[in-house]
C-alpha positions as CSV (number, residue, x, y, z in Angstrom):
1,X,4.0,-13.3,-10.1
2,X,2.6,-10.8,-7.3
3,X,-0.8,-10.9,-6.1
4,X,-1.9,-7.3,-4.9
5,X,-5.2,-6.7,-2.8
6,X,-6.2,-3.4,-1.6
7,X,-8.7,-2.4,1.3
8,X,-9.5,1.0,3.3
9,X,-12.1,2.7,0.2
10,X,-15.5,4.0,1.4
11,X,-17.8,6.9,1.3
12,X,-16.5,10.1,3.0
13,X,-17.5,13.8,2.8
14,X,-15.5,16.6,1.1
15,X,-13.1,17.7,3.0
16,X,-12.3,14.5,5.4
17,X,-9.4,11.5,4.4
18,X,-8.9,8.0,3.9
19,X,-6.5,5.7,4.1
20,X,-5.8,2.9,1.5
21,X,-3.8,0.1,1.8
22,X,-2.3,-2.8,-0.4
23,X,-0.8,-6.1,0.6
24,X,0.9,-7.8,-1.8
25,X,2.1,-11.7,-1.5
26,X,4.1,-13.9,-3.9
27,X,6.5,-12.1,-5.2
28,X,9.7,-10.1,-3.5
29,X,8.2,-6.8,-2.7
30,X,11.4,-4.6,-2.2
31,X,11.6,-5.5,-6.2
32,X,8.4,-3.8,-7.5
33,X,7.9,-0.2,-8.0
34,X,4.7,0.6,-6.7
35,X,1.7,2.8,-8.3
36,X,-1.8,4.2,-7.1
37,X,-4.4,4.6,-10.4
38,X,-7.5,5.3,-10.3
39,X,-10.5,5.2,-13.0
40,X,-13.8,7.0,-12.5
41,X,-16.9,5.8,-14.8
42,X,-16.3,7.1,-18.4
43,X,-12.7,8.0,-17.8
44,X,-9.4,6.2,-18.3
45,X,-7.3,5.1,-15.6
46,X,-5.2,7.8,-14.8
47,X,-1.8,7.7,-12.5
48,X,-2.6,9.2,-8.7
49,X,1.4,8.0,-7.2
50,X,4.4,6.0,-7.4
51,X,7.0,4.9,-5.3
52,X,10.7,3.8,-5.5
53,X,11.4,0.0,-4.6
54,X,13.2,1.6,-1.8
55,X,10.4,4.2,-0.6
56,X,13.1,7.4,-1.4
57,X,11.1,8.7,-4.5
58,X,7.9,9.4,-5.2
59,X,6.0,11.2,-7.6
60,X,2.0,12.7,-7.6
61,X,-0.2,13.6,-10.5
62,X,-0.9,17.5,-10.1
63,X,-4.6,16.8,-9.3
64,X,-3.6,15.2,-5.8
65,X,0.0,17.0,-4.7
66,X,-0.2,18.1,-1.4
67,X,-3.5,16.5,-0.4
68,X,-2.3,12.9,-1.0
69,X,0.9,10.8,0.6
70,X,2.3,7.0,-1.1
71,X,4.5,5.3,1.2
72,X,5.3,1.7,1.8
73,X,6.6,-0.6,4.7
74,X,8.9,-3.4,2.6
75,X,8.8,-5.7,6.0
76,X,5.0,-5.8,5.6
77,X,5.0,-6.2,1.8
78,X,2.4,-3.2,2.0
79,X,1.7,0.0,0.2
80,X,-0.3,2.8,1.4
81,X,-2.4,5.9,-0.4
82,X,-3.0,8.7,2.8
83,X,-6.1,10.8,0.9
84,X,-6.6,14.0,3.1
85,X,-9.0,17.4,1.9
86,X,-10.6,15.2,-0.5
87,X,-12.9,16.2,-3.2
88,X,-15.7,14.8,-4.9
89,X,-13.2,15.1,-8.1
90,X,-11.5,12.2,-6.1
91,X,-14.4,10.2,-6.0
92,X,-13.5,6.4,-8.6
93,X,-12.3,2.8,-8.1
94,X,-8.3,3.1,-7.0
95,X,-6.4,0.6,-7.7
96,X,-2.7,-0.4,-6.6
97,X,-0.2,-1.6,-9.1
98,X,3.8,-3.3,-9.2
99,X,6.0,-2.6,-11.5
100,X,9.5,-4.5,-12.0
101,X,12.4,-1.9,-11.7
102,X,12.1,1.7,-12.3
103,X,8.8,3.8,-11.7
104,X,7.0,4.9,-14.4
105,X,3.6,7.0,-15.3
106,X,2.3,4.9,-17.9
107,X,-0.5,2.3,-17.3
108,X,0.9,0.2,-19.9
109,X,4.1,-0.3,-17.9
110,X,2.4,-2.1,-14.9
111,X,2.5,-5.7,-14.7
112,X,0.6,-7.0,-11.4
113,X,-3.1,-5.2,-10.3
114,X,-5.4,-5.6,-7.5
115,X,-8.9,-5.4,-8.2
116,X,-9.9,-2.2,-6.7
117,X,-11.5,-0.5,-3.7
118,X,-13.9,2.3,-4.3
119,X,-13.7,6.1,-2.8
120,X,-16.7,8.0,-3.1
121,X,-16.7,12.0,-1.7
122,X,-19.9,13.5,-1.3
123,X,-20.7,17.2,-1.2
């Protein structure tokens, strides 16, 4: 129902920041709770963030609070990840997700993906 496509991964050193960004298209945007996962090689795809459908509430996984920032512009149909004091820890493919209604933690739960952009911290 919603295509998502996300942009703005690269390779970064520890300590700098990135900024990710997902554009969705054919769906209603302001309808979808939003998520940031990522999944590094041997690992499950874990939750980084969510967002309300209004942008009022969000929540981090412990990992990232404080170092990390969802937001979203509903006039754009756009989600962002802000990544700052990264760590190599940080370093897998992140992908943005949508949701229908209320957030939620669980993989499972998300309906719509985008195919991924990698982040990679070096040392």
């Amino acid at each position: 129902q919603v295509q998502l496509v996300e942009s703005g991964g690269g390779l970064v050193q520890a300590g700098g920041s990135l900024r990710l960004s997902c554009v969705a298209s054919g769906g209603t945007f302001s309808r979808y709770t939003m998520g940031w996962f990522r999944q590094a090689p041997g690992q499950e795809r874990e939750l980084v963030a969510h967002i309300s459908r209004g942008g009022y509430a969000t929540n981090y996984a412990d990992s990232v609070k404080g170092r990390f920032t969802i937001s979203r512009d509903n006039a754009q149909n756009t989600v962002y990840l802000q990544m700052n004091s990264l760590k190599p820890e940080d370093t897998a493919v992140y992908y943005c997700a949508a949701r229908q209604g209320l957030g939620s933690i669980y993989v499972y739960e998300y309906n719509n993906w985008g195919p991924g952009t990698q982040v990679t911290v070096s040392s």
